[in-house]
mmCIF file as Biopython writes it, N, C-alpha, C and O atoms, coordinates in Angstrom:
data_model
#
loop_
_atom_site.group_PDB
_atom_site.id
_atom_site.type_symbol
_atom_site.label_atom_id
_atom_site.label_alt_id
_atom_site.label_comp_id
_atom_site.label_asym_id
_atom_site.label_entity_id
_atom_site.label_seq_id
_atom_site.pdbx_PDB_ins_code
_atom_site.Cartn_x
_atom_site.Cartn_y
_atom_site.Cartn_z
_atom_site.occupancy
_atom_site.B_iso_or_equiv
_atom_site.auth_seq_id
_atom_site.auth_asym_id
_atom_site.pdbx_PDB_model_num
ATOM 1   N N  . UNK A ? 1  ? 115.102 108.909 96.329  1.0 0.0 1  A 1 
ATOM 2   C CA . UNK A ? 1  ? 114.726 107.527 96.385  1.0 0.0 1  A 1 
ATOM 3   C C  . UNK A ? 1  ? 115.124 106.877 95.060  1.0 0.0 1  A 1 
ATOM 4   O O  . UNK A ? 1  ? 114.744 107.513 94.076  1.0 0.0 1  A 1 
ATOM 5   N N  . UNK A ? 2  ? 115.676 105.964 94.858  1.0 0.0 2  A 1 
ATOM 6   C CA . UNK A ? 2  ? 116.267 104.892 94.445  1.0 0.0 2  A 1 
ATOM 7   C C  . UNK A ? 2  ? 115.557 103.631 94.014  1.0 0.0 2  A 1 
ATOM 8   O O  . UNK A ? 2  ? 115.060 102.984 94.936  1.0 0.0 2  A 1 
ATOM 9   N N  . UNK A ? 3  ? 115.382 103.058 92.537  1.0 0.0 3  A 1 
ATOM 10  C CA . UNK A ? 3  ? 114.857 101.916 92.575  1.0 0.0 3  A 1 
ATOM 11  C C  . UNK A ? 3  ? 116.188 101.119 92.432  1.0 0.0 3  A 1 
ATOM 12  O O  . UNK A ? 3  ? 117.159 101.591 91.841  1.0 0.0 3  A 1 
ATOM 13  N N  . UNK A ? 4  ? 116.177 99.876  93.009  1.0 0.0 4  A 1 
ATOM 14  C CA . UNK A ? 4  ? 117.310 99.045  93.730  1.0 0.0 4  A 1 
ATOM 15  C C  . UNK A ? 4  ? 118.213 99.175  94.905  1.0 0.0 4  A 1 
ATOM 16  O O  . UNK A ? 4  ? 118.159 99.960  95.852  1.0 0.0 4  A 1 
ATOM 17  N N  . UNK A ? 5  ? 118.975 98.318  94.652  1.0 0.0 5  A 1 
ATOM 18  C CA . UNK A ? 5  ? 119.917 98.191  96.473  1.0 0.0 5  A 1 
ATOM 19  C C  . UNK A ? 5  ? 120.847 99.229  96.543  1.0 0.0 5  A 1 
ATOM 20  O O  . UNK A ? 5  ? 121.693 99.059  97.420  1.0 0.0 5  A 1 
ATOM 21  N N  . UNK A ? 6  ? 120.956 100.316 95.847  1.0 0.0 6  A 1 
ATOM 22  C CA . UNK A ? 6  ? 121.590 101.141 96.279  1.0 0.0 6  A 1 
ATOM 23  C C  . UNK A ? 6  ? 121.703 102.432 95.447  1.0 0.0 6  A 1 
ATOM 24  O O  . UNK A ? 6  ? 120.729 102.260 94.714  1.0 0.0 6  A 1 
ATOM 25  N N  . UNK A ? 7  ? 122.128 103.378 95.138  1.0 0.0 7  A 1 
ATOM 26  C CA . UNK A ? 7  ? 121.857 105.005 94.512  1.0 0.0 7  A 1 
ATOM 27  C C  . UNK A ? 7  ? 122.151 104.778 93.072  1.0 0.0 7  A 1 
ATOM 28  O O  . UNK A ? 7  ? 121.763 105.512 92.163  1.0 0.0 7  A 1 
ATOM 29  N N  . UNK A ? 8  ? 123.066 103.401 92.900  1.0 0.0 8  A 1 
ATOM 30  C CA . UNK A ? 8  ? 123.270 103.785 91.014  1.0 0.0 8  A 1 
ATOM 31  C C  . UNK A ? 8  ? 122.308 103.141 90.667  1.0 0.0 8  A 1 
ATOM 32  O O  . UNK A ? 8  ? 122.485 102.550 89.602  1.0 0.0 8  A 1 
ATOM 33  N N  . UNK A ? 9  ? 120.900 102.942 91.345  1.0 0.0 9  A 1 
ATOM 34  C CA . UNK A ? 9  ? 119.492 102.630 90.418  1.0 0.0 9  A 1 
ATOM 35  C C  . UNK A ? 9  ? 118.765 103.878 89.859  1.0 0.0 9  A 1 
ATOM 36  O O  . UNK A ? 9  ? 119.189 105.033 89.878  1.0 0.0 9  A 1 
ATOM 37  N N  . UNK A ? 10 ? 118.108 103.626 89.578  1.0 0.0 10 A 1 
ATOM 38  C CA . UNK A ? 10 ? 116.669 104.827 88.812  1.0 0.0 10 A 1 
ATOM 39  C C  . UNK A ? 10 ? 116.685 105.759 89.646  1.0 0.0 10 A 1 
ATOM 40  O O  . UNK A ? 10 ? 116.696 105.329 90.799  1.0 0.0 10 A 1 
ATOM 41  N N  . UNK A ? 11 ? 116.694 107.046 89.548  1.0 0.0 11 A 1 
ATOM 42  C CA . UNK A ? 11 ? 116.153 107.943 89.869  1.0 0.0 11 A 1 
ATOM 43  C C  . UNK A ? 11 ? 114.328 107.865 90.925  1.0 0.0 11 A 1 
ATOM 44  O O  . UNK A ? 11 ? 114.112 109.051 90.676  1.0 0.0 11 A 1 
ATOM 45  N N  . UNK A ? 12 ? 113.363 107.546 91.570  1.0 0.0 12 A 1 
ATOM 46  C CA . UNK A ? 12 ? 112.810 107.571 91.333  1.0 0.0 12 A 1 
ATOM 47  C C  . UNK A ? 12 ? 112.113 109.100 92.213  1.0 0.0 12 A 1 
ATOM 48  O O  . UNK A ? 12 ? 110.958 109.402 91.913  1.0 0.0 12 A 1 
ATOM 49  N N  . UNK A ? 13 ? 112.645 109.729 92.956  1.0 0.0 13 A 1 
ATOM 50  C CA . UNK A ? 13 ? 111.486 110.817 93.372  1.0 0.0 13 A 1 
ATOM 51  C C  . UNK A ? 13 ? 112.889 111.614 94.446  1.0 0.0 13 A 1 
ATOM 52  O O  . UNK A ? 13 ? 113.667 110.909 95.089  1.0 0.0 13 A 1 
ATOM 53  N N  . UNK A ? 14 ? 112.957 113.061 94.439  1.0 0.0 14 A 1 
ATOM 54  C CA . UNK A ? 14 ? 113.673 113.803 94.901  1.0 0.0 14 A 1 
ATOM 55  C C  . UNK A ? 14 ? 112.890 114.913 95.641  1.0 0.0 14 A 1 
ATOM 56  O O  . UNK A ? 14 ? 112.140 115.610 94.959  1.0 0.0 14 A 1 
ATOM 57  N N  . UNK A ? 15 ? 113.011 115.200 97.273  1.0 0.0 15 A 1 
ATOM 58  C CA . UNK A ? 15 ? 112.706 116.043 97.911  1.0 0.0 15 A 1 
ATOM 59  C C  . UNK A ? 15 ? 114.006 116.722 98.296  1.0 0.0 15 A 1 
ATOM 60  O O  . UNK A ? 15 ? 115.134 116.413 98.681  1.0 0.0 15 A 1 
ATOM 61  N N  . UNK A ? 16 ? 113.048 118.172 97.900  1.0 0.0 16 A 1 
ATOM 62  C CA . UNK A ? 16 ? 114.205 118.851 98.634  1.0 0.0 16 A 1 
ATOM 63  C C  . UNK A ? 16 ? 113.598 119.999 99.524  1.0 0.0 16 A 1 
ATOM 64  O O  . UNK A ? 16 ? 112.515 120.390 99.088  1.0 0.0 16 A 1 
ATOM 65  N N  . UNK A ? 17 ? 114.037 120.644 100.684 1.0 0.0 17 A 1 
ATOM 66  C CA . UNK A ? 17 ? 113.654 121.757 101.498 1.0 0.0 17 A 1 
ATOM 67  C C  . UNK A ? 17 ? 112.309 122.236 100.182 1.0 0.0 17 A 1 
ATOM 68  O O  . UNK A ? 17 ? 111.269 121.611 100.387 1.0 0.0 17 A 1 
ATOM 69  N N  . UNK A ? 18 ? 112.250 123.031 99.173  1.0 0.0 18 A 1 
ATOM 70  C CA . UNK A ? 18 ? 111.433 123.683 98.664  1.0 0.0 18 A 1 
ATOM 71  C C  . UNK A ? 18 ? 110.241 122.505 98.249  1.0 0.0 18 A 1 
ATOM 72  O O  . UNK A ? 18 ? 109.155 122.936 97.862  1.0 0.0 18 A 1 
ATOM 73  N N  . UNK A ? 19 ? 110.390 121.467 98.309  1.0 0.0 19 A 1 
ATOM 74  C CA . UNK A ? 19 ? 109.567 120.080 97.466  1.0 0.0 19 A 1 
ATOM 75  C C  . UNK A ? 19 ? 109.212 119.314 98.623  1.0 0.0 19 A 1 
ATOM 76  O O  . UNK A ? 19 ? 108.665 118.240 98.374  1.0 0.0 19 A 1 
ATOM 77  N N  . UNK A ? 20 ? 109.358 119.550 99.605  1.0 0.0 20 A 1 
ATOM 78  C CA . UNK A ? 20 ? 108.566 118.463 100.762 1.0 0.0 20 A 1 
ATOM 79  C C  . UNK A ? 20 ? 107.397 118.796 101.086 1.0 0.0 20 A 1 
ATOM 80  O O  . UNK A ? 20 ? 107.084 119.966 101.306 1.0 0.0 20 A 1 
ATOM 81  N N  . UNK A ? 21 ? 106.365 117.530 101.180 1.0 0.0 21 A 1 
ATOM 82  C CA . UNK A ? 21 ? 105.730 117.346 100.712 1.0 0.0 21 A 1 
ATOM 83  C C  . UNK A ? 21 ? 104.832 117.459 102.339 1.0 0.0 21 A 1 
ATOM 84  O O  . UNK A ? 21 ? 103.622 117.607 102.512 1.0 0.0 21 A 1 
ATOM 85  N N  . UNK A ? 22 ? 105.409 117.389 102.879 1.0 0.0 22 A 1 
ATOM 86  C CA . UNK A ? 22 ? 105.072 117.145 105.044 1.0 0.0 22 A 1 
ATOM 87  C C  . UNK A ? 22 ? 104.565 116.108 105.098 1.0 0.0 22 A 1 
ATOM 88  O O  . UNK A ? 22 ? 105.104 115.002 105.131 1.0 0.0 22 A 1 
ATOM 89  N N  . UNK A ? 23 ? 103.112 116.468 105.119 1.0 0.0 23 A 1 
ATOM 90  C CA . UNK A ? 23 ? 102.907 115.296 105.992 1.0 0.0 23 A 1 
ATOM 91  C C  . UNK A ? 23 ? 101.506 114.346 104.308 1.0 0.0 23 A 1 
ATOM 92  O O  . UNK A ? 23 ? 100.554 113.573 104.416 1.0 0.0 23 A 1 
ATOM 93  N N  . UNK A ? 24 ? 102.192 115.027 103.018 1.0 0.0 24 A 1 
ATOM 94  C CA . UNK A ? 24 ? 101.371 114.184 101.907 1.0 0.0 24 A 1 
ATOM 95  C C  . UNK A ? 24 ? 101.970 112.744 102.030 1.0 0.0 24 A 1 
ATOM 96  O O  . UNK A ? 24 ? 102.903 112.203 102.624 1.0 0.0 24 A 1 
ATOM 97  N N  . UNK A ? 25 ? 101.051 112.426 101.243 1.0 0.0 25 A 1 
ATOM 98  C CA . UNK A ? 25 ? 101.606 111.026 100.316 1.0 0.0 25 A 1 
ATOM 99  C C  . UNK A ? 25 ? 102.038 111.171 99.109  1.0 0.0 25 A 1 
ATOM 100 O O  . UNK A ? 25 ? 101.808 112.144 98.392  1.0 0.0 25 A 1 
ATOM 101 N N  . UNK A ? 26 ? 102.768 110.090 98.790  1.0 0.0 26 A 1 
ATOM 102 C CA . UNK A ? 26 ? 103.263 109.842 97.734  1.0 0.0 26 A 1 
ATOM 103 C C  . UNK A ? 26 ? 103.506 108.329 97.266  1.0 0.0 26 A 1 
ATOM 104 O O  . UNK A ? 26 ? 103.948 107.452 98.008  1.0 0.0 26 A 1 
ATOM 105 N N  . UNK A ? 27 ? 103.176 108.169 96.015  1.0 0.0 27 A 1 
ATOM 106 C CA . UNK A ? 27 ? 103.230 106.985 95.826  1.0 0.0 27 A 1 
ATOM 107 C C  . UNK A ? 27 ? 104.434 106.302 94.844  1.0 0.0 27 A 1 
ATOM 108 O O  . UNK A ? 27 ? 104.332 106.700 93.684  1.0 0.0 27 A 1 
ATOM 109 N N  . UNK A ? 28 ? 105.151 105.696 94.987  1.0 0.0 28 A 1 
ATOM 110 C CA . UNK A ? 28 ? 106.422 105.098 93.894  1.0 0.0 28 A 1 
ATOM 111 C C  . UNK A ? 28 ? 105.739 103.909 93.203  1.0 0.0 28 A 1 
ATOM 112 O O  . UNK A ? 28 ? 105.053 103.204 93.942  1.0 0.0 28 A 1 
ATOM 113 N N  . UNK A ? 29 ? 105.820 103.544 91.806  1.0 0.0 29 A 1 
ATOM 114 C CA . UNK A ? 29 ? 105.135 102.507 90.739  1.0 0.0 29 A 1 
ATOM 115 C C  . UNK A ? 29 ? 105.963 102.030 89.872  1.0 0.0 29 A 1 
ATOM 116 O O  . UNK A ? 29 ? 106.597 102.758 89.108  1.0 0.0 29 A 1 
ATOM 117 N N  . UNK A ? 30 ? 106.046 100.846 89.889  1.0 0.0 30 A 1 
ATOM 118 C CA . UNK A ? 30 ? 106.966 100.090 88.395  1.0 0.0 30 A 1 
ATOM 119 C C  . UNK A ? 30 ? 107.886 99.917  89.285  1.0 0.0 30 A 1 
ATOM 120 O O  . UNK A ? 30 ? 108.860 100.539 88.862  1.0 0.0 30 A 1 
ATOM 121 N N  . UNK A ? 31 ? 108.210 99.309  90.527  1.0 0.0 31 A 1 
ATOM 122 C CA . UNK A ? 31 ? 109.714 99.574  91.288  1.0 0.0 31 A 1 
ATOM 123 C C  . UNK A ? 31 ? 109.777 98.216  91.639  1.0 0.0 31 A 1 
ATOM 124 O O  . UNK A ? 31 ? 108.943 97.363  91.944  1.0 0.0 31 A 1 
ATOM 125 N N  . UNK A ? 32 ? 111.781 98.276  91.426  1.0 0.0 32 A 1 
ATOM 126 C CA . UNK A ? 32 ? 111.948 96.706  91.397  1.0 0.0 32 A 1 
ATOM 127 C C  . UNK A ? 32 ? 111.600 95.825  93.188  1.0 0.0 32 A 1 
ATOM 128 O O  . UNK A ? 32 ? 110.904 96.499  93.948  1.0 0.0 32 A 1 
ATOM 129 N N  . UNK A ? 33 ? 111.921 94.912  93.537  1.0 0.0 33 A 1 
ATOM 130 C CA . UNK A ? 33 ? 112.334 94.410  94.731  1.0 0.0 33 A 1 
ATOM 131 C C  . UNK A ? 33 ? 112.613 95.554  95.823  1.0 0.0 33 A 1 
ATOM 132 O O  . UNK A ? 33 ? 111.929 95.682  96.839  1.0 0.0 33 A 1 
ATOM 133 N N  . UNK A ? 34 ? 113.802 96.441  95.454  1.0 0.0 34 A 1 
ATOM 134 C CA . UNK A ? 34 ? 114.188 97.119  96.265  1.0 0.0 34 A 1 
ATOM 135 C C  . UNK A ? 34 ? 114.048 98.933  96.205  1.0 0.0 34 A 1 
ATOM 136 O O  . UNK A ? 34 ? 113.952 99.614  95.184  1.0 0.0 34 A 1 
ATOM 137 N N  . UNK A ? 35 ? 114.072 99.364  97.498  1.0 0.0 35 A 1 
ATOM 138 C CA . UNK A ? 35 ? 114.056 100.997 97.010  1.0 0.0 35 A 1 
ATOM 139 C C  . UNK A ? 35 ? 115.369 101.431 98.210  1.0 0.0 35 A 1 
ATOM 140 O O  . UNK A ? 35 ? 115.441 100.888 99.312  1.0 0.0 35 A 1 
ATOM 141 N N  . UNK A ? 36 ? 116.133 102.276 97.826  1.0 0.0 36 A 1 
ATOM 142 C CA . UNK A ? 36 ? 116.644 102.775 98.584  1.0 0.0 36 A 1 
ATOM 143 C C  . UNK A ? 36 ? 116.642 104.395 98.649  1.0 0.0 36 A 1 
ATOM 144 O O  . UNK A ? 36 ? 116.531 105.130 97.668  1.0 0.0 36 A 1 
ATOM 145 N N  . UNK A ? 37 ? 116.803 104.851 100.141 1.0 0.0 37 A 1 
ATOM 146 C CA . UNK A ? 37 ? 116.580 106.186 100.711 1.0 0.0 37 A 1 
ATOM 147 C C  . UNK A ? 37 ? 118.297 107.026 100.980 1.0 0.0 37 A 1 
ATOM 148 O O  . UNK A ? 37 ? 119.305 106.667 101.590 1.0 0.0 37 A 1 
ATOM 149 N N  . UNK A ? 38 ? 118.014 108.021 100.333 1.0 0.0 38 A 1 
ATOM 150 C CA . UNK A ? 38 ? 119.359 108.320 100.420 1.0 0.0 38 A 1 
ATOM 151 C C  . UNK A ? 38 ? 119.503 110.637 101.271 1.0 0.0 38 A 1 
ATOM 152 O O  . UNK A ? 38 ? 119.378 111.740 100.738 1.0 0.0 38 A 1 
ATOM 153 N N  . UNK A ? 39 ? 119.736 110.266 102.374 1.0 0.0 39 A 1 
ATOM 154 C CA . UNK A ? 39 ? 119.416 110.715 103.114 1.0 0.0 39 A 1 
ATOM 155 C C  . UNK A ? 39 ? 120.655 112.435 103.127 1.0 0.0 39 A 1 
ATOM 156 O O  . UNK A ? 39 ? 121.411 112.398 104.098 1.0 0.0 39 A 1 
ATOM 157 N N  . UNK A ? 40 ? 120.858 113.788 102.182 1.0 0.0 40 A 1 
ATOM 158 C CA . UNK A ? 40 ? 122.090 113.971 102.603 1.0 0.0 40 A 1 
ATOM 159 C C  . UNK A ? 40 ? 121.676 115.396 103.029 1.0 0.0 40 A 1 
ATOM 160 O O  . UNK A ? 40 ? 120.708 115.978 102.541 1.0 0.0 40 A 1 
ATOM 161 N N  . UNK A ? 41 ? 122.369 115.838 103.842 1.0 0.0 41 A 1 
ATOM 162 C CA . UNK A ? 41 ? 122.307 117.314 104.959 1.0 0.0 41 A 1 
ATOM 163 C C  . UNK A ? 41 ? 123.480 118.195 104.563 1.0 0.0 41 A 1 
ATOM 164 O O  . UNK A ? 41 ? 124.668 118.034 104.281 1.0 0.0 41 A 1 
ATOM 165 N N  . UNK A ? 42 ? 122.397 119.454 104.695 1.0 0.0 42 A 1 
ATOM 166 C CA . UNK A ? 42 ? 124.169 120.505 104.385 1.0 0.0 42 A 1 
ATOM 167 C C  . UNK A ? 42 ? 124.036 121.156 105.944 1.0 0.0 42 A 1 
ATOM 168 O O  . UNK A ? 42 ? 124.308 122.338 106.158 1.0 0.0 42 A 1 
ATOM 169 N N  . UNK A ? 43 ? 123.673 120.413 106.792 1.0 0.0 43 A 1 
ATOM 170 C CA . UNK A ? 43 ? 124.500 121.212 108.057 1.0 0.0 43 A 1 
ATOM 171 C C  . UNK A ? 43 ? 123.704 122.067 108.549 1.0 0.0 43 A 1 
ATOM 172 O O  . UNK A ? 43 ? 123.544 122.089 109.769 1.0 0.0 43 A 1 
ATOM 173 N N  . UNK A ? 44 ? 122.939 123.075 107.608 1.0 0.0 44 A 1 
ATOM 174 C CA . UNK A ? 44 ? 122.513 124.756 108.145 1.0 0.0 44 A 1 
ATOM 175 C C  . UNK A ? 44 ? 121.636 124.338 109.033 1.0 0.0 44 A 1 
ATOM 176 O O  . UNK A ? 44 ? 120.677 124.965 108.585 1.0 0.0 44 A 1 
ATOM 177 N N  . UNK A ? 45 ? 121.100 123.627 110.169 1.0 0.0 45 A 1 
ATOM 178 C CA . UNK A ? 45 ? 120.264 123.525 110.863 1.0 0.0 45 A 1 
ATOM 179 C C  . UNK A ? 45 ? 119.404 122.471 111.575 1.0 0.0 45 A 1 
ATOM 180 O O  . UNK A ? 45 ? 119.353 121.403 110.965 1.0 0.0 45 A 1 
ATOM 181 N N  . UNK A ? 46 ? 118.869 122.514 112.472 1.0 0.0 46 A 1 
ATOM 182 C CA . UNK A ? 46 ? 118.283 120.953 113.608 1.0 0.0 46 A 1 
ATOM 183 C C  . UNK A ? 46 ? 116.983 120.749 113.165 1.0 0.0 46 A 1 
ATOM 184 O O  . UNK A ? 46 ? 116.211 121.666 113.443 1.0 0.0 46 A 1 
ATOM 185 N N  . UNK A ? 47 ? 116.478 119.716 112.496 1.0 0.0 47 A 1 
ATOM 186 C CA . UNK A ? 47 ? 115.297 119.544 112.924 1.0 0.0 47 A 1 
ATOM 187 C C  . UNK A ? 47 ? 114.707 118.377 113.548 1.0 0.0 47 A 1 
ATOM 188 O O  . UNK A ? 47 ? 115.265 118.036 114.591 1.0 0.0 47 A 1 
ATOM 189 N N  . UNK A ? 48 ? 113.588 117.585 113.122 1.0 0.0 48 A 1 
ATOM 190 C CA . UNK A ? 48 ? 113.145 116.991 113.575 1.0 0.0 48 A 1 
ATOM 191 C C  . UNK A ? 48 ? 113.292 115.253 113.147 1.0 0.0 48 A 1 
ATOM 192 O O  . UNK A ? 48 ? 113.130 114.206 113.774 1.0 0.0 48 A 1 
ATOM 193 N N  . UNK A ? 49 ? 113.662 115.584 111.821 1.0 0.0 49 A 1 
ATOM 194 C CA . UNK A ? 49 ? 114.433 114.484 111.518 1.0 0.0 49 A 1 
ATOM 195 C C  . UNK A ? 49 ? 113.334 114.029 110.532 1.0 0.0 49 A 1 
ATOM 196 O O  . UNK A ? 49 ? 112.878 115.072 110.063 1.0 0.0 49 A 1 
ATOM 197 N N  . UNK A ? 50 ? 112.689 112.971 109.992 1.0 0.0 50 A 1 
ATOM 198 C CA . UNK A ? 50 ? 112.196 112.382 109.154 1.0 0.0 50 A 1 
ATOM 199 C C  . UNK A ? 50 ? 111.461 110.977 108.991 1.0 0.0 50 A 1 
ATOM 200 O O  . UNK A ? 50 ? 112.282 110.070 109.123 1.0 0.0 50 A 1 
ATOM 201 N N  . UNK A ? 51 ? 110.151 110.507 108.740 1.0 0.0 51 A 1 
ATOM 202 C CA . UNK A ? 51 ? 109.444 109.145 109.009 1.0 0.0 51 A 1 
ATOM 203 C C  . UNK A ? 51 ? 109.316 108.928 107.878 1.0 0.0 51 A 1 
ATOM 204 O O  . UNK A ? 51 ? 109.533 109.773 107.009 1.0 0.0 51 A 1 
ATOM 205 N N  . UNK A ? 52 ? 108.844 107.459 107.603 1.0 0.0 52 A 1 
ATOM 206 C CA . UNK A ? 52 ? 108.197 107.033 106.102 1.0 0.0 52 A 1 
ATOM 207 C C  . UNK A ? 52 ? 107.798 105.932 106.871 1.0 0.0 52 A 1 
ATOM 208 O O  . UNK A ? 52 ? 108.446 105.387 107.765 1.0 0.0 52 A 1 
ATOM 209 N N  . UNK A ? 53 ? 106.282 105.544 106.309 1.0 0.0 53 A 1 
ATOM 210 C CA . UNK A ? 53 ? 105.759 104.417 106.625 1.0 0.0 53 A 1 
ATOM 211 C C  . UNK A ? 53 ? 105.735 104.490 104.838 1.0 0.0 53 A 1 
ATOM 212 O O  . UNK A ? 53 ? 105.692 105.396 104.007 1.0 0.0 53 A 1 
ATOM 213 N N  . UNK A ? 54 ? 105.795 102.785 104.804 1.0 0.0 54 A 1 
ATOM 214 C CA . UNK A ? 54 ? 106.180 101.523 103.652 1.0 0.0 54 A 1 
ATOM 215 C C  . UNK A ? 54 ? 105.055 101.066 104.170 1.0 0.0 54 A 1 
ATOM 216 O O  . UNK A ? 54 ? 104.545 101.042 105.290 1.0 0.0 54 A 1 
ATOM 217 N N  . UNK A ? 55 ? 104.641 100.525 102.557 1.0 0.0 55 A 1 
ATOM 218 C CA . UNK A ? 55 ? 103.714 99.268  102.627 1.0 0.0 55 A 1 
ATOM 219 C C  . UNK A ? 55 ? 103.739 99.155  101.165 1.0 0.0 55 A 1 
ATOM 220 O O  . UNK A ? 55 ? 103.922 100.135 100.443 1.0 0.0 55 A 1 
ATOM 221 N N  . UNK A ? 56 ? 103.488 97.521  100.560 1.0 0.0 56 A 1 
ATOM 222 C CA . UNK A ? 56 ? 103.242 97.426  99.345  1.0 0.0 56 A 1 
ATOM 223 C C  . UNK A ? 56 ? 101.784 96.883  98.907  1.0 0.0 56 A 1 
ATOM 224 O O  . UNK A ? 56 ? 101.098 96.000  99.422  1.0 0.0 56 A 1 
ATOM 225 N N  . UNK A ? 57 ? 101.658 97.306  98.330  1.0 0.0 57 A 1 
ATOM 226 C CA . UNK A ? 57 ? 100.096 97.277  97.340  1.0 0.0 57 A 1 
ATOM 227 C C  . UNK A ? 57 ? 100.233 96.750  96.360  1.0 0.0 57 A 1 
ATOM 228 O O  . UNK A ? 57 ? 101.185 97.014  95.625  1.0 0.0 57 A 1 
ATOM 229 N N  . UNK A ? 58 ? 98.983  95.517  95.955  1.0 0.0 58 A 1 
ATOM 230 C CA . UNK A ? 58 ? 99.008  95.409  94.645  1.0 0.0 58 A 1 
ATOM 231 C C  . UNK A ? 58 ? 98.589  96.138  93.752  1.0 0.0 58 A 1 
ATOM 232 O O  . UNK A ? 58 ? 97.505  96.659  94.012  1.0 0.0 58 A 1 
ATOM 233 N N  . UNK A ? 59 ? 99.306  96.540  92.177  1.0 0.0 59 A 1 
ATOM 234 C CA . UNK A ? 59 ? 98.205  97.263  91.670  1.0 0.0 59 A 1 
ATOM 235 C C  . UNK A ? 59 ? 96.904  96.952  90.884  1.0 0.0 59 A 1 
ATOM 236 O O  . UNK A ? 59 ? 96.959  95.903  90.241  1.0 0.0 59 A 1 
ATOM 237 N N  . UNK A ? 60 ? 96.149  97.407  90.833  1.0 0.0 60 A 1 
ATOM 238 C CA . UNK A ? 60 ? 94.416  97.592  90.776  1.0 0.0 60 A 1 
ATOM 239 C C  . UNK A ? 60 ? 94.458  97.470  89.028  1.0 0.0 60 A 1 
ATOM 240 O O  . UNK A ? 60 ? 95.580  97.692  88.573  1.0 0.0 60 A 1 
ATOM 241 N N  . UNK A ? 61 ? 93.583  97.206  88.186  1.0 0.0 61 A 1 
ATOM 242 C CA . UNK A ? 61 ? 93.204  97.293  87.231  1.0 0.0 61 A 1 
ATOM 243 C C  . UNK A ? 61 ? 92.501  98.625  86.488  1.0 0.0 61 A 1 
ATOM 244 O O  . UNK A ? 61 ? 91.924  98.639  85.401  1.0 0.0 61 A 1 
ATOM 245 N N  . UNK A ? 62 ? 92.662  99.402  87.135  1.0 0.0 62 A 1 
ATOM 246 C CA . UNK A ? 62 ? 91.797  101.126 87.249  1.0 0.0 62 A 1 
ATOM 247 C C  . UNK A ? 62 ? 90.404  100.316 86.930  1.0 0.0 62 A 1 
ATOM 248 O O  . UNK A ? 62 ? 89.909  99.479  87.684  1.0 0.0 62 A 1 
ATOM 249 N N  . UNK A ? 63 ? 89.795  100.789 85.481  1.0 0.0 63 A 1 
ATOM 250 C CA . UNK A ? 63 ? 88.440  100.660 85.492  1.0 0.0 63 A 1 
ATOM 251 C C  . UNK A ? 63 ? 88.224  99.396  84.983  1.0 0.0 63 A 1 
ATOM 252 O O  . UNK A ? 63 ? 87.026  99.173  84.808  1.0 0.0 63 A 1 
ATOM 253 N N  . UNK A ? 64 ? 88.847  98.634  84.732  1.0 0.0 64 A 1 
ATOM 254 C CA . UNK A ? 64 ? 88.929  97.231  83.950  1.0 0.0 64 A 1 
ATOM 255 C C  . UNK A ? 64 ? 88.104  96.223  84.639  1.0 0.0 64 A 1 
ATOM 256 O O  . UNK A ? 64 ? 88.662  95.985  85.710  1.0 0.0 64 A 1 
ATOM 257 N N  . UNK A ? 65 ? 86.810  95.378  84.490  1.0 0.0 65 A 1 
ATOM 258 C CA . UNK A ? 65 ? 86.322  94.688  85.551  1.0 0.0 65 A 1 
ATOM 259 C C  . UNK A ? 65 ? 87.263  93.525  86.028  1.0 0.0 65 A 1 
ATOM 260 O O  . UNK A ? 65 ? 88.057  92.988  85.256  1.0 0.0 65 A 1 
ATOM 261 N N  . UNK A ? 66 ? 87.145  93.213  87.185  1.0 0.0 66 A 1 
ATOM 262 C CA . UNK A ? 66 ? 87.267  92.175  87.672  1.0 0.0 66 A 1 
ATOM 263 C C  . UNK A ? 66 ? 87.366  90.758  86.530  1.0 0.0 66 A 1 
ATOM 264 O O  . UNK A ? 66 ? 86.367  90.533  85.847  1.0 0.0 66 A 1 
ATOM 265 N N  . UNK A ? 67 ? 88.630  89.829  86.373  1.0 0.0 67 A 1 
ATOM 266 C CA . UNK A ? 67 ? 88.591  88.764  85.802  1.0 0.0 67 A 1 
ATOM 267 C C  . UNK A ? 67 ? 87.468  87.984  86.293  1.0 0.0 67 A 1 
ATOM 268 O O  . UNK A ? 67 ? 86.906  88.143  87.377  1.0 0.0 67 A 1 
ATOM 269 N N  . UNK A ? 68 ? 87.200  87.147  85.420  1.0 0.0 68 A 1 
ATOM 270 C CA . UNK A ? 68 ? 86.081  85.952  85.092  1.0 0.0 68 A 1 
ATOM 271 C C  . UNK A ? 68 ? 86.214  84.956  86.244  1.0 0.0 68 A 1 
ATOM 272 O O  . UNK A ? 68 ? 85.504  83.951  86.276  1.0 0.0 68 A 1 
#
């Protein structure tokens, strides 16, 4: 995953066969407008293929109260 419109952005998070994560979450932070998914197969085998549900969140203040 990619921050911007296409792979020569940021680095931001790499799965691979040994690093998937199934069925966790994960969260991406500090990311511009855009993210892109960059999808590549070496062939050895069928599976089931792959989902991501998106949504954006604002972020929270952690423990900071609530403004005035």
């Amino acid at each position: 995953m990619y921050d911007g419109n296409d792979t020569s952005g940021r680095l931001l998070n790499s799965i691979t066969s040994a690093s998937d994560p199934g069925a966790s979450h994960f969260y991406l932070y500090g990311i511009s407008e855009c993210v892109t998914f960059e999808f590549i197969s070496n062939a050895s085998g069928n599976d089931n293929g792959w989902e991501a549900l998106i949504s954006c969140v604002p972020l929270g203040c952690g423990t900071n109260p609530a403004p005035a």
